[in-house]
N, C-alpha and C positions, 0 to 999 in steps of 0.2 A: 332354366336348366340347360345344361350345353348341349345338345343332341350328338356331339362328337364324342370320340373312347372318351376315356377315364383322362389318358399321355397326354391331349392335346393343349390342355391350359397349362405343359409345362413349356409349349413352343413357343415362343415370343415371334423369332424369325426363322424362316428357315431355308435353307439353299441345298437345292438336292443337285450333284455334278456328278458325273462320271468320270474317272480318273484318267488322264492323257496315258496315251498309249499309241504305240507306232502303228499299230493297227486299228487302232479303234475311234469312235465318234466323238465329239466335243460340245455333245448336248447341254442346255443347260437349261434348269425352268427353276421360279424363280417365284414362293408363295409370299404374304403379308398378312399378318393375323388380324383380322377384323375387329372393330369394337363391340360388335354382336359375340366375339368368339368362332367368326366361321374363317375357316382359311379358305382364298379366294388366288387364283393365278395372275401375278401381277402382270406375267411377261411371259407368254414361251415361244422360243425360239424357236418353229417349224423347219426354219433351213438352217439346219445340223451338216456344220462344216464337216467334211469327208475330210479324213486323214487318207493320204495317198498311200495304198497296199505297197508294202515291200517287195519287191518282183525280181525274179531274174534279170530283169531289163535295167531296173531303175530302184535308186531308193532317194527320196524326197525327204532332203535336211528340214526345207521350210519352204513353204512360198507365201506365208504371209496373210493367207486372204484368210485366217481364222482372227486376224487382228491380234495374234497374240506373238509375245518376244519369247515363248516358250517355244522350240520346237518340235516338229514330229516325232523325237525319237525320245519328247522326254526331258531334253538338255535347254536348262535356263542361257538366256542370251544375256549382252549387255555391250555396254562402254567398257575402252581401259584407257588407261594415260601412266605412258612412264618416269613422266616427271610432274607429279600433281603439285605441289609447291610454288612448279613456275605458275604465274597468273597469264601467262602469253599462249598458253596449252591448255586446249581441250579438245573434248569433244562430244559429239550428244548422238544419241540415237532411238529411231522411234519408227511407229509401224504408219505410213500415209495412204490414206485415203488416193485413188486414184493416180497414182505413180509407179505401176506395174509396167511389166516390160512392154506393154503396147500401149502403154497412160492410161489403162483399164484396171482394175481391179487394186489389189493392196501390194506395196514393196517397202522392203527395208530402205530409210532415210538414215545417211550418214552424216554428218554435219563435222567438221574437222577443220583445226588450227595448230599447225607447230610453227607458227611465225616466231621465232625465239631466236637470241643469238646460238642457244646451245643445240648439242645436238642430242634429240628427242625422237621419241617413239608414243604412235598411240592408233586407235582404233576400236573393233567394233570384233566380240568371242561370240562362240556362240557352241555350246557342250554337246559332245558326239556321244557321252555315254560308253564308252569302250567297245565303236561302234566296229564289226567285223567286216572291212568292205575287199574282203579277198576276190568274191564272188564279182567285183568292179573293177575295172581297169580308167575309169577317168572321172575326176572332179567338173561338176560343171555348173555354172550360175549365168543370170543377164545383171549387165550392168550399164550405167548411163551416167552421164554429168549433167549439173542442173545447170543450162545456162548462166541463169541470170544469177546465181549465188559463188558461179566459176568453179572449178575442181582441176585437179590432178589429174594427167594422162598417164602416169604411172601408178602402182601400188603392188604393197607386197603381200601375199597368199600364204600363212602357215597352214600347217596340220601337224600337230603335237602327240604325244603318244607315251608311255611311261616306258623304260627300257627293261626294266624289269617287275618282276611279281611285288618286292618292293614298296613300289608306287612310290618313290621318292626322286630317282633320275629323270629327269624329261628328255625325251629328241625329240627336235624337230625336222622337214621336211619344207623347204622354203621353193615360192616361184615366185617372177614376178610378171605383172600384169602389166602391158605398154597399150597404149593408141586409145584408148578409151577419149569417147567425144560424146554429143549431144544426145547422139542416137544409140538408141541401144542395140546391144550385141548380144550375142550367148558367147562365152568363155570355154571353152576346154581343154583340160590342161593336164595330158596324160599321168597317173599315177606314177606312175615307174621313175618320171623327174623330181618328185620329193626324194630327193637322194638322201637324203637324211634321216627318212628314216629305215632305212639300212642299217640294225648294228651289226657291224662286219665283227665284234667280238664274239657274237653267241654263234656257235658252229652249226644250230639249226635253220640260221637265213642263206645259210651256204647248203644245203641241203633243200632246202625250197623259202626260196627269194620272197614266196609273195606272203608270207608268214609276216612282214614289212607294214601290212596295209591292216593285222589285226589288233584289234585294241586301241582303237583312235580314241582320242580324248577330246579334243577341238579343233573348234576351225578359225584362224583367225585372220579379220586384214587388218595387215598394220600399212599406216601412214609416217613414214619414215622424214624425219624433216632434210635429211640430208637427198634424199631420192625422187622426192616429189616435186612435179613441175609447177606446183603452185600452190605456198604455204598453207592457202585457207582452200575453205572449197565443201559442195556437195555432193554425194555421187545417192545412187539409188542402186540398192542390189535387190534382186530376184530370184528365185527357183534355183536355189542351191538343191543338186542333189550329184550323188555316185550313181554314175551311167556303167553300161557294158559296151562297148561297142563292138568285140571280137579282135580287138588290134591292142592289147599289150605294150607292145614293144618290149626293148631288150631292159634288162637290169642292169646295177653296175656291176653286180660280179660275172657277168656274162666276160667271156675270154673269146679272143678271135679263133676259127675255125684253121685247125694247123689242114697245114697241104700235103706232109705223106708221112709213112712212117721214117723212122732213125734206123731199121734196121731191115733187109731183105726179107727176112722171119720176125716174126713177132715175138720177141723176149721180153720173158719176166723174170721177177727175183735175184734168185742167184748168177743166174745168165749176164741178165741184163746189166747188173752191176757189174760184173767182166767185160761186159764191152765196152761198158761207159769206162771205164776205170785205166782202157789200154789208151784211153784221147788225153790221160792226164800225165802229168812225168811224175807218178810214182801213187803209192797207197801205204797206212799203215800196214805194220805186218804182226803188229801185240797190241791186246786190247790194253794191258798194262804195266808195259815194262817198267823194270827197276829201276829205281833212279836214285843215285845218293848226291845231294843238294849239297852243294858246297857251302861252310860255314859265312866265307867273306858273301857278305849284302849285296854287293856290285857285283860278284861271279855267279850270287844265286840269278839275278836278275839279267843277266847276261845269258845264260845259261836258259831261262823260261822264255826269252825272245828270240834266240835262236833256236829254239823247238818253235814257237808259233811261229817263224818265219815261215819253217817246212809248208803249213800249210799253204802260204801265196805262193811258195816254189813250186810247188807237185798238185795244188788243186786247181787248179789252170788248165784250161783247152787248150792245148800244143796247140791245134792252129787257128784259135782265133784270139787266142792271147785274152779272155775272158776270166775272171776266177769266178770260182762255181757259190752258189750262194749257200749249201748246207751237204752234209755228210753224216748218213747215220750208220754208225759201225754195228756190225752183226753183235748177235748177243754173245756165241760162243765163238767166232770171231771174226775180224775185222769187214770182209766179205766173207757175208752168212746171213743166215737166217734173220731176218730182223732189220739188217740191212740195207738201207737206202744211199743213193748216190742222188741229190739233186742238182742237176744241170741243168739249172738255168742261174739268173743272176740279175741284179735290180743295177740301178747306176750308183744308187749309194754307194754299194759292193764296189762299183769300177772306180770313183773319184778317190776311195778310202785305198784300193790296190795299188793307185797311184802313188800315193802316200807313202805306203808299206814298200814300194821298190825304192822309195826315197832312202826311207827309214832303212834298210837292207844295207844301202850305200854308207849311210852315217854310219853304221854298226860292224861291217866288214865285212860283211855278208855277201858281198856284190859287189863286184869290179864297178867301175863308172860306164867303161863300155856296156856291159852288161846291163846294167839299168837301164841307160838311155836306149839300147835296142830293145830291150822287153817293152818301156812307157812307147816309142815308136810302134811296136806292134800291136799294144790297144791303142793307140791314137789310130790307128789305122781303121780296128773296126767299129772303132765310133761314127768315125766318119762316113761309113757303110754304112750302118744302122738303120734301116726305116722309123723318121722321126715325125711327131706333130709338126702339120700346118706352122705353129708357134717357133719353131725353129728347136724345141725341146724334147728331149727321146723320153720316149713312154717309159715306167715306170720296171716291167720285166721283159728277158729275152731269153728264147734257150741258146745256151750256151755251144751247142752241137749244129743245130741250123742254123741260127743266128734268126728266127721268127720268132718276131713280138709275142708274147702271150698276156696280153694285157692292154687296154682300150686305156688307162688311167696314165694324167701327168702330173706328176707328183712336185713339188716347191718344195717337201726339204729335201727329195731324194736330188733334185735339178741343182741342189743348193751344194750339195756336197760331193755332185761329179764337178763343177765348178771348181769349187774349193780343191779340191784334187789336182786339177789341169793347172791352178795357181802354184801349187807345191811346187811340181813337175817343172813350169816352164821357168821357174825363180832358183829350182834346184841347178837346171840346165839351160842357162838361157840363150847357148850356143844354137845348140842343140833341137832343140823343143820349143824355142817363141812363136816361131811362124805360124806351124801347125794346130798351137795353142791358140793361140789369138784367131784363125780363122773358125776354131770352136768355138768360140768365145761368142765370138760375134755374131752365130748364130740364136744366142738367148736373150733376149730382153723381159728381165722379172715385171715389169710392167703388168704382162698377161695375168700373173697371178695376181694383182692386187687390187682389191675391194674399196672403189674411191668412196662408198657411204659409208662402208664400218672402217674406212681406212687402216684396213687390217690384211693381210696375204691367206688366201683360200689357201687351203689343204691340197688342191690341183682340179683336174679339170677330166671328165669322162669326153671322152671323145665321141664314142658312140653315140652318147645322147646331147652333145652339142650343149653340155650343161656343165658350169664350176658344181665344185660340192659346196654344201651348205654349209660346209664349216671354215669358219675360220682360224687362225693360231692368234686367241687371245690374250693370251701371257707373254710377259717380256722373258721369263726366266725359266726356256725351254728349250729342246734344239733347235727349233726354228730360229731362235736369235741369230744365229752364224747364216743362213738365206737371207734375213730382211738386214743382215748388215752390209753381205758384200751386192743384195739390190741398191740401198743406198749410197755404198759407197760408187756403184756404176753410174748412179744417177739416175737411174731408171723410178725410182719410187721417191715421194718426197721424204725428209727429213724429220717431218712430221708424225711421218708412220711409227716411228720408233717410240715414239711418247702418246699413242693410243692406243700401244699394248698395255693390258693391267702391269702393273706393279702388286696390289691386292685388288678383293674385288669388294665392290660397296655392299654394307653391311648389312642392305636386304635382300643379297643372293645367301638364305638360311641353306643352303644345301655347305657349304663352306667349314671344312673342320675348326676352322677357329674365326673368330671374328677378327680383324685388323686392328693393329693400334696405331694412332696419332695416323690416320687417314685424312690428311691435309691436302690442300693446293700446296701443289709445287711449280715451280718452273727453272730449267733447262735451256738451254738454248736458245733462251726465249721462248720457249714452249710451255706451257703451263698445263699440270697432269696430275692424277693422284696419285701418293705415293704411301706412305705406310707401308708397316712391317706385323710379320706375327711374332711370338718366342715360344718359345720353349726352353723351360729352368731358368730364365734369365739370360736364355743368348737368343737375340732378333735374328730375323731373318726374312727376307722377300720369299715366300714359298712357289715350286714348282708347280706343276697340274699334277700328276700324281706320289712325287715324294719319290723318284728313281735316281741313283745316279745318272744316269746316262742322259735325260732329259735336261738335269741341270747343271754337269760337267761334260758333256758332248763338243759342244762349242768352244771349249780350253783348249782341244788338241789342236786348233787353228790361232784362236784370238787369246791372247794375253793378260787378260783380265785382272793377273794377279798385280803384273806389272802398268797399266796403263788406268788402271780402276781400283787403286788400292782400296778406297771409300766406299766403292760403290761395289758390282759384280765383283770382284776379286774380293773382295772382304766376304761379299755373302755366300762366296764359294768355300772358305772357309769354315765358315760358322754352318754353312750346310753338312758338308762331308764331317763338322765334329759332332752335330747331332744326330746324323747318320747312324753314329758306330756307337755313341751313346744308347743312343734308343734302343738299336737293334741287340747289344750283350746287355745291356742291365736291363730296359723294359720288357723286351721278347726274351733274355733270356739266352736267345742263343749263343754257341759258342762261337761262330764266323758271323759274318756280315758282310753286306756287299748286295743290295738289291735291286731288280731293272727288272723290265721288259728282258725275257728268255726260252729256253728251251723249258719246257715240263717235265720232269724226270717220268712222270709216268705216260707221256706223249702229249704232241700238238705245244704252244706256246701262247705264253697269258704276260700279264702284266704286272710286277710287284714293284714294291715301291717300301716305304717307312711314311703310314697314314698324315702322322701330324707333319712331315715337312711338305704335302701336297695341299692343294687348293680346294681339291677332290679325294686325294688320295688313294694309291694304289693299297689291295691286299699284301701281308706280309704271307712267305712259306716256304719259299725258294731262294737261295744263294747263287749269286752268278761271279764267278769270277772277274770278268771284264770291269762288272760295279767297281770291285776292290779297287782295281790296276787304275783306276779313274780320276780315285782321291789321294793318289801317291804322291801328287806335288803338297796336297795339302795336311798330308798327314801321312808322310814317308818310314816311319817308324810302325805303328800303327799298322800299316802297309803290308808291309816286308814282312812281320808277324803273320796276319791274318791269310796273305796267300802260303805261309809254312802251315800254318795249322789246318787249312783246306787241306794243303797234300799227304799232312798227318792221321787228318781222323778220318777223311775219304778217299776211296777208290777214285781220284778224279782228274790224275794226270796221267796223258798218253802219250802217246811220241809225237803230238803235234802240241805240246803241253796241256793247260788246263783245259779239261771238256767245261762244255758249258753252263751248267747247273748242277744243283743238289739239291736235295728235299733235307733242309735240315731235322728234322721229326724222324724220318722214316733211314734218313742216312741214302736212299736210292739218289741214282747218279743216271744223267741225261748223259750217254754217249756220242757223244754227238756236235760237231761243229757247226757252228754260225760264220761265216765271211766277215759280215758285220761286225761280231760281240770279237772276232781275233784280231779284226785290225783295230777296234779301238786299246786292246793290250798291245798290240806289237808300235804304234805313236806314241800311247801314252810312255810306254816305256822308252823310247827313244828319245821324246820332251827329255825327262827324269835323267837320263843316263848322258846326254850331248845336251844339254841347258838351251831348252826348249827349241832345239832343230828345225821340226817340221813349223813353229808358229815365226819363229824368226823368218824362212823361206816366206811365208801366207804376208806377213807385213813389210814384208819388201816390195810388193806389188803397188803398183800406186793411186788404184782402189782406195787403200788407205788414208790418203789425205781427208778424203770428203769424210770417210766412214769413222776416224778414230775418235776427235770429237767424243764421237756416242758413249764412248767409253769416259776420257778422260772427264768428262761434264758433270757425273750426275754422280751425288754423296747420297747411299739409301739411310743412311744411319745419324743424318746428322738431327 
């Protein structure tokens, strides 16, 4: 007879655990059911590994000595490899006996090989659980190389994170880790340099930064075959955990401390836009004067370039020859209520004004005298400018003291004060070479480029002595026009250009469409992926988010139509006709035309036409500039679409088209961009003088090295 309940001849085995928890024990006992029938204690664990309490002080990822790959917070560990197919790549990892940071106790064992020709990624995740480490200011672990097995003195440190509620966008936050030898160390590696994960779009990390550090997802090292100083290798990791130390440091939207005020009294609003307004040569004076459009095509567009000239004529600092980056006109009028003047300016804004004093001159706008003293008087305070170490000016300045307001150096803004000063001293080379070329000569794009991902950073935070974590992955985006004229200086290899995507491989599933005939190609001798997506039956290399402006940016300089029939010039076309395709018969709407712009109901976001992006931007806004973009490639189309904006919308002022429209609701962003005017007042002066300003950019002899790029490569064939 059993002497046990009734239940227990239904147990065969049985394992009674307590479930992991960040706070709790990891008991574990462990019965065998006898052939009497009696359960008897095979095993039990007395020493009940202590999960380390979550503290103020500290929180304890893992350290191992529970022997298990799970850790503290919950979150399963492992291996990854990003190219499991090659058999030259791997890697293994496991919890060792006696290999802790003082050769006591238990550490993670990494064991790792990207001895391969190609260039690969791999290592060892380990899940944060959407850990909230606000309450932490620094990442920290021990680490060690196994002698006799050899290792790497470098490695790279993520921490990943979802961008949104979603849960489909990842950011990342990257460092990397140098000098690592035999002997172990403790690592710490302040929070605030995952710069990445910063999404500067959501207006609540500008509002409080450290909102950045909630909702981690993982933590990863990767071993990078291109970065690591020895392809095979062991290391041993230890006591990962989020420390406090009281030392933060700055962020990157942190801005430099200005040194006094702009005005002896403190003004605001209305005031303050009157005083700012008497440093400019002029303002509007009607939110929307009457305009009757001239029937001829070439007088309408004559006519919408000499209104947007107005604005580089009159939004300019009298004295420092700056154009201002935005202008928001009163609601009931021009200065008023609602009304914003912003005086400051990025360098984009100065290379593009460059441009636009060109453009002024093709057009009739501007005596040659004129020009050439106006580009003389911003050559002037560039050359004043407090710039990076790098020889390159930080990204904004106010326009009224001339103080930096910005720690950040930005590659495509560097890229397109360049391209400006090439206009300029090609337009004028009497004139303007000297001075050019001593600007010149202080940038070398070198700084920005990424010799592992051989790719060009986004720029570089100064403050924190750190690049951002991003790079410009795609070939078919503004950044092409920066990694062309780095190539063409020589400063960056040749190479660079053919390790941006063309598409991207068909297991980044984040991707609005998959690729087709995603083959080896090679170029120049360079061998790369290429592929196209379509839509209805027209291919095309997609953008990152499906904007004009991302993927005809680069036209107002470089030639594409002409020097790339096959290649960029082809896919410029096939872009701007799915453009306007998509946007009247799929969305429906009645205009088109979409970018990066003003928000009619305030602040500025991102819009695009999904399916020609990689990512894809949202559709909802209409920007003018988009239109004015695709006019070489669809000049008809064109000329229509900016009538019918000025028809169904409130949307032309005296400096011509305001910036946006909500096409749904019909409201209208009042409001000028520096940026979004001068790419209408090029584009149009390409269109009207047969390609002006890109004739001046290839006259330069940059060219030689850089054109190539173009003339090489057939996306279509």
């Amino acid at each position: 007879m059993n002497k046990f309940s009734p239940f227990l001849p239904f147990i065969l085995f049985l394992v009674t655990a307590v479930p992991t928890s960040c706070f709790g024990e990891r008991p574990v006992k462990v019965y065998s059911l006898q052939s009497d029938g009696s359960l008897v204690l095979k095993e039990e664990m007395d020493k009940k590994v202590q999960a380390p309490p979550i503290n103020e002080r500290e929180a304890v990822i893992d350290d191992y000595e529970d022997g298990d790959l799970k850790n503290y917070f919950g979150g399963e560990s492992g291996s990854w490899n990003l190219t499991p197919d090659d058999p030259d790549v791997s890697v293994d990892v496991e919890v060792r006996q006696g290999a802790g940071a003082d050769s006591q106790g238990q550490a993670l064992r990494v064991s790792y090989d990207v001895d391969t020709q190609s260039a690969t990624e791999s290592g060892f995740w380990t899940r944060l659980m959407d850990f909230d480490a606000r309450s932490y200011d620094h990442l920290s672990f021990d680490v060690r190389g196994d002698p006799e097995q050899g290792f790497t003195a470098v490695f790279l440190v993520e921490l990943k994170k979802y961008k949104d509620a979603h849960r489909v966008d990842i950011i990342k936050g990257t460092q990397v880790v140098r000098n690592v030898t035999n002997e172990s160390r403790t690592v710490t590696i302040p929070l605030n340099l995952f710069t990445g994960l910063f999404d500067q779009t959501n207006p609540a990390i500008w509002r409080d930064p450290v909102l950045a550090r909630k909702g981690l997802r993982e933590l990863v090292i990767n071993f990078e075959s291109r970065r690591v100083t020895r392809k095979t290798g062991t290391l041993y990791f230890d006591n990962f955990k989020f420390i406090k130390t009281g030392n933060p440091g700055m962020h990157i939207i942190d801005q430099p401390e200005r040194k006094g005020m702009k005005t002896p009294v403190r003004l605001e609003g209305v005031p303050y836009m009157e005083f700012l307004a008497k440093r400019l040569g002029g303002f509007p004076s009607e939110l929307h004067p009457k305009k009757e459009f001239p029937d001829s095509d070439r007088a309408f567009l004559t006519m919408v370039a000499r209104d947007t000239w107005r604005f580089f004529d009159e939004m300019v600092d009298a004295e420092h020859h700056l154009p201002l980056d935005t202008i928001q006109l009163g609601q009931e009028a021009p200065i008023g209520e609602g009304g914003w003047i912003g005086d400051y300016t990025n360098v984009t804004n100065i290379g593009l004004y460059l441009m636009c004093l060109v453009s002024a001159y093709d057009l009739g706008f501007l005596s040659r005298e004129d020009a050439i003293e106006r580009i003389r008087g911003t050559l002037n305070t560039v050359e004043k400018l407090e710039h990076h170490e790098s020889g390159f000016l930080y990204n904004y300045y106010d326009t009224t003291t001339l103080e930096r307001t910005s720690y950040f150096v930005s590659l495509v803004d560097s890229g397109w004060l360049d391209a400006g000063i090439y206009v300029a001293k090609n337009a004028f080379p009497e004139e303007i070479t000297e001075q050019a070329e001593r600007i010149l000569k202080r940038h070398d794009f070198k700084f920005f480029y990424d010799e592992v991902r051989q790719q060009m950073s986004h720029g570089y935070y100064s403050h924190l002595n750190v690049p951002s974590d991003y790079v410009y992955g795609s070939l078919y985006q503004e950044s092409r026009a920066s990694s062309y004229i780095a190539i063409g200086r020589g400063e960056v290899p040749v190479e660079h250009w053919f390790r941006m995507f063309r598409t991207f491989p068909e297991d980044y599933a984040w991707q609005t469409q998959m690729p087709i005939d995603r083959q080896k190609r090679t170029t120049l001798g360079f061998a790369y992926e290429g592929g196209t997506y379509e839509w209805k039956g027209i291919k095309f290399v997609p953008s990152w988010g499906g904007s004009m402006f991302e993927a005809l940016m680069p036209t107002l300089i470089l030639d594409e139509a002409k020097y790339a029939p096959e290649g960029l010039g082809q896919n410029d076309l096939n872009y701007t006709k799915i453009h306007i395709r998509y946007t009247l018969e799929e969305l429906g709407y009645p205009v088109w035309g979409m970018s990066p712009c003003s928000v009619p109901e305030g602040g500025y976001s991102e819009y695009g036409v999904k399916v020609l992006g990689a990512k894809g931007y949202k559709a909802g806004v209409v920007t003018p500039h988009a239109s004015m973009l695709g006019i070489e490639y669809a000049p008809e189309e064109t000329i229509q679409n900016l009538r019918e904006l000025a028809r169904r919308f409130p949307i032309y002022g005296e400096y011509g088209f305001y910036d946006a429209v909500n096409v749904e609701t019909g409201l209208v962003a009042q409001k000028y961009l520096a940026l979004d005017q001068a790419m209408i007042l090029v584009a149009l002066n390409n269109y009207l003088n047969d390609g002006a300003i890109r004739k001046r950019f290839h006259a330069d002899p940059i060219n030689e090295k850089a054109l190539p790029l173009l003339t090489g490569e057939k996306f279509f064939e």
